[in-house]
C-alpha positions in Angstrom: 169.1 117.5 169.7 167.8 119.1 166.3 169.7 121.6 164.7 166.8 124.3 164.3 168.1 125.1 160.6 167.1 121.7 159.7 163.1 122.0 160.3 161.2 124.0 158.0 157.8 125.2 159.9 154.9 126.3 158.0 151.6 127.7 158.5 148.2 127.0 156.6 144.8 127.6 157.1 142.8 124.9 156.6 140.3 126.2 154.1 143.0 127.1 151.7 145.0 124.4 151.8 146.7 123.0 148.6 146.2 119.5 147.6 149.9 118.5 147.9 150.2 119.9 151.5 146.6 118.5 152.5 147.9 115.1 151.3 151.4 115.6 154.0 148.8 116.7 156.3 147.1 113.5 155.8 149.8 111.4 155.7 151.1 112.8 159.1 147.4 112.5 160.6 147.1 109.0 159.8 150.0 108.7 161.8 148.6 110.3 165.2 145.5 108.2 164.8 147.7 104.9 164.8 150.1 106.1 167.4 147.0 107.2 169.8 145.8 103.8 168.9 148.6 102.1 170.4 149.7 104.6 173.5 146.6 105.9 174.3 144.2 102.8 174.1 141.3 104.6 172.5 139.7 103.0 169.9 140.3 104.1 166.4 139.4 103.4 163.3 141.0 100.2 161.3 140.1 101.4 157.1 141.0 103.5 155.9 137.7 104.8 154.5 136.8 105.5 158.3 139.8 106.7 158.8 139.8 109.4 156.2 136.2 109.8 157.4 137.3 110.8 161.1 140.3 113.2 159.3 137.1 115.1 157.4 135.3 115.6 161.1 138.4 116.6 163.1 139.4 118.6 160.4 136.2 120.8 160.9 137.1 122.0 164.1 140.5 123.0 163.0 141.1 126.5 162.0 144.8 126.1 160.8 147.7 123.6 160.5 151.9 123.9 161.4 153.7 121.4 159.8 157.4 120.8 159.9 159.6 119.7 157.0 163.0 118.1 156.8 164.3 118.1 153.4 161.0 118.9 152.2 160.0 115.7 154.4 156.5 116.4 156.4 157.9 115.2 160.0 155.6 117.2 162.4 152.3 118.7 162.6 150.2 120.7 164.9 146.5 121.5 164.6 144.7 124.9 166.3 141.6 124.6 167.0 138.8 127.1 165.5 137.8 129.7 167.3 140.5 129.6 169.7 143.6 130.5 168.3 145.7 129.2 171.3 143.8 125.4 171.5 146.2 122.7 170.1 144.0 120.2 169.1 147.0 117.6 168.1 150.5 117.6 167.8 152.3 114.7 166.3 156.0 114.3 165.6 156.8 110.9 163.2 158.6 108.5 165.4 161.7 108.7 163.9 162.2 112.3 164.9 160.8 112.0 168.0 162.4 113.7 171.3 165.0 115.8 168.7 162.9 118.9 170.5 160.6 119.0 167.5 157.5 119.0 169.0 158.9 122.0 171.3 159.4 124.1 168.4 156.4 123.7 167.1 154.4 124.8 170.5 157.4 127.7 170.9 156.4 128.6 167.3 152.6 129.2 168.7 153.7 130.9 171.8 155.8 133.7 169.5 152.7 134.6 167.9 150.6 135.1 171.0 152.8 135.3 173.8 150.7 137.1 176.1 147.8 134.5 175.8 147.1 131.2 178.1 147.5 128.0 175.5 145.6 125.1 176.1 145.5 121.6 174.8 143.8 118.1 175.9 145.2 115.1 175.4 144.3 111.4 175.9 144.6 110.4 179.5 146.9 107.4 178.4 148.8 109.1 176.4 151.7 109.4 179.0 154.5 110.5 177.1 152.9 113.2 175.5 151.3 114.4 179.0 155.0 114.4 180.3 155.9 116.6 177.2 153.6 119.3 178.1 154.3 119.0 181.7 157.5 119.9 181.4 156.8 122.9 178.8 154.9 124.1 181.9 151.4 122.9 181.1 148.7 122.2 184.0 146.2 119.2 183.8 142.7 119.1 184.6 141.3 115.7 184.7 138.2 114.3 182.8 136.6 110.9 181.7 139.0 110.3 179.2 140.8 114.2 178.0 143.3 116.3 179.9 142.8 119.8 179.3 145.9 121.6 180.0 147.0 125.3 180.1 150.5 126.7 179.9 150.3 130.8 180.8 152.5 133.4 178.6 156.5 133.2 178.7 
């Protein structure tokens, strides 16, 4: 399990961001698209042209970014929708610090600031794991083509 004092979580909006924290935000994104490339069998894009093309129109929807740092190392991130600031859009957690309770935080971390409001998410319906992760934080699936939507009520 991770040591809390170890992860560093921080808060941007999105139309604000710097260029050094944009590029971790990148690098971390390009991350999630390969992973839900291999776990979630949706297609996604192969160049990385397209690639940074699909970041530019996902990252219009997205009102703000939490990203979490391990000596100064960008290890987590979690992307809140616009115009719902209780939506998580993504949250990805590199592999290597994976099931340390990272990805916990980060959601616990949204709660705190709105702990009387419903979160939702939606996922990839192959994306098991992750499914299983909000399950047991207490989220409830609704089933579509090819999206979850989930809701967890307040603490």
């Amino acid at each position: 399990m991770l040591n809390t004092g170890q992860l560093i979580i921080r808060e941007y909006p999105i139309e604000v961001m710097q260029a050094d924290t944009m590029e971790d935000l990148l690098g971390l994104f390009e991350g999630l698209i390969l992973f839900e490339a291999t776990v979630a069998n949706v297609s996604t894009p192969k160049d990385y042209p397209t690639m940074v093309q699909t970041m530019d129109e996902i990252l219009l929807m997205v009102d703000y970014c939490v990203l979490g740092y391990i000596d100064e190392e960008p290890v987590a991130m979690m992307l809140i929708d616009k115009g719902e600031p209780y939506a998580i859009g993504s949250l990805y957690v590199v592999d290597k610090h994976r099931s340390q309770g990272i990805g916990e935080l980060l959601v616990g971390y949204l709660q705190s600031y709105h702990p009387t409001q419903q979160l939702t998410v939606s996922c990839y319906k192959g994306n098991t794991r992750a499914l299983s992760f909000y399950r047991r934080l207490g989220f409830e699936f609704t089933e579509t083509e090819l999206i979850m939507k989930g809701t967890r009520n307040s603490f």
